[in-house]
C-alpha positions, 0 to 999 in steps of 0.5 A: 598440567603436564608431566614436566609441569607438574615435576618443576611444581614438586620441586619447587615446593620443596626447595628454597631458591635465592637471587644473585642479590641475596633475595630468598625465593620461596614456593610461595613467591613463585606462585604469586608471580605465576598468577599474575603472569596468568592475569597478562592478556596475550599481546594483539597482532597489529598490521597496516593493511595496504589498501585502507592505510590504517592500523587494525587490530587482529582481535578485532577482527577475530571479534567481527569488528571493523574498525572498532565498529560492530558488524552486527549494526549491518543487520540492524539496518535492515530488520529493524533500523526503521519501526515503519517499516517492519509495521508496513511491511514494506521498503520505502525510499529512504530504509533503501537508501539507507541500506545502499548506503550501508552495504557500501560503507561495510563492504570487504575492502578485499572484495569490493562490490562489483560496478554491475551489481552497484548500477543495478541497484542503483537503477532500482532506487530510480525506478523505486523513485520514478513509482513513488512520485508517480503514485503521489501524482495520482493521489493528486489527481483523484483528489482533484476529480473528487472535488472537481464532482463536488462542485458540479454536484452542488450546481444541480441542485434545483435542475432536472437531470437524467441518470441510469436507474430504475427507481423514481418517485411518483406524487400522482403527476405523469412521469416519462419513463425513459430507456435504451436500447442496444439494438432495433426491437420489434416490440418491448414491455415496460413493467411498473413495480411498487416498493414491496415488488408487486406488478402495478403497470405493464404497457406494451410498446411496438417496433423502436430503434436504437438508442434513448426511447422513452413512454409515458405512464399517467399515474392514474389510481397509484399511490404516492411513493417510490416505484421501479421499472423494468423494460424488456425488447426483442429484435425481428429474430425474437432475440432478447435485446439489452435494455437500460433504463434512466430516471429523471427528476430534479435534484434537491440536494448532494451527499458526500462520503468520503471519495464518493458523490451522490445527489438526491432525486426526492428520496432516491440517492443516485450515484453522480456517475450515473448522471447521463444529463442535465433535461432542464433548470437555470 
């Protein structure tokens, strides 16, 4: 309270005042009515703005208010007007959208966005648009080619095949060991492994072009069970050669797990991609 403030509040205490009706005014009238003109809100500021014809309020806009509407719902758009969002991480269509949409509706009527930055965001939810039909296409088409290999899978079975591999089955029949090579060799070695790793067969082979080659093993004194084979080649120069082998057998059933396909050789699982041919079956 100031000096004169509290002057006028001395005197008032100690005088009795009246109306020009004959009403006796006393300190404690004063005040009463003191304190009710504290309760009184200072009057609002209204003007028409020229642009959005419309009353507004200048303590809402003291407030950050638009409109009566919140600002703050501006921001709830986007950190957290989608849960899906903020748990993927990611934008999709429509929170950009809707973040578009909302960045236009609360913009500063005073300072519009700018044409270029719309047209630039506007080409952004296009190529957004573009990439998101262009990933579900391709979503589609590997569905498609999954099952598109299921069913070729399925008509193998019965049918004697070749695929890239080394394992195979042996009962005791003669089997035709088959690779490739990427170059002429001059001379090669096949070596024949059983299961635990052992050297069971090696035979030698002279000069072979490139390309598919293939030898016979008879299988004599060997015991039924799986086996695998390695090959090895030189050219004239004495350079090693890449070598790459295949298995052959016929197909006696097809296993799925979940976008892969293999077929059943006996008991060797071989991917479907590693089938190069179909050798014989109806």
């Amino acid at each position: 309270m100031t000096g004169w403030e509290e002057m006028v509040s001395s005197s008032i205490e100690t005088a009795d005042c009246s109306t020009t009706d004959g009403e006796k005014i006393t300190a404690a009238t004063i005040a009463g009515k003191k304190k009710r003109l504290q309760t009184v809100e200072p009057p609002q500021t209204i003007f028409r703005h020229h642009r959005i014809g419309r009353m507004v309020e200048s303590a809402s806009l003291r407030k950050g208010t638009s409109g009566g509407q919140d600002m703050s719902s501006v921001a709830s758009v986007g950190n957290g007007s989608s849960t899906g969002t903020i748990q993927k991480n990611t934008l999709g269509k429509d929170e950009f959208f809707q973040m578009l949409i909302a960045q236009l509706k609360h913009q500063d009527p005073l300072n519009p966005m700018d044409g270029t930055d719309f047209t630039a965001q506007l080409a952004q939810f296009s190529s957004l648009e573009q990439l998101s039909n262009m990933n579900a296409s391709l979503e589609t088409v590997a569905a498609h080619q999954v099952f598109a290999n299921q069913i070729e899978a399925v008509s193998l079975i019965g049918k004697e095949i070749a695929a890239q591999g080394d394992v195979m089955e042996i009962d005791g029949t003669p089997v035709t060991l088959i690779y490739s090579a990427a170059e002429n060799i001059s001379k090669g070695t096949v070596s024949i492994y059983n299961s635990s790793g052992s050297l069971v067969k090696k035979i030698e082979v002279g000069s072979q072009q490139q390309g598919l080659n293939s030898v016979q093993w008879d299988c004599s004194g060997i015991e039924s069970g799986s086996y695998y084979f390695a090959v090895e080649g030189t050219n004239l120069q004495g350079e090693s050669v890449n070598m790459d082998t295949y298995v052959t057998g016929t197909v006696t059933g097809v296993t799925f797990n979940g976008g892969s396909v293999h077929i059943q050789i006996g008991d060797v699982d071989v991917p479907f991609e590693d089938v190069v041919s179909v050798v014989s079956g109806t």
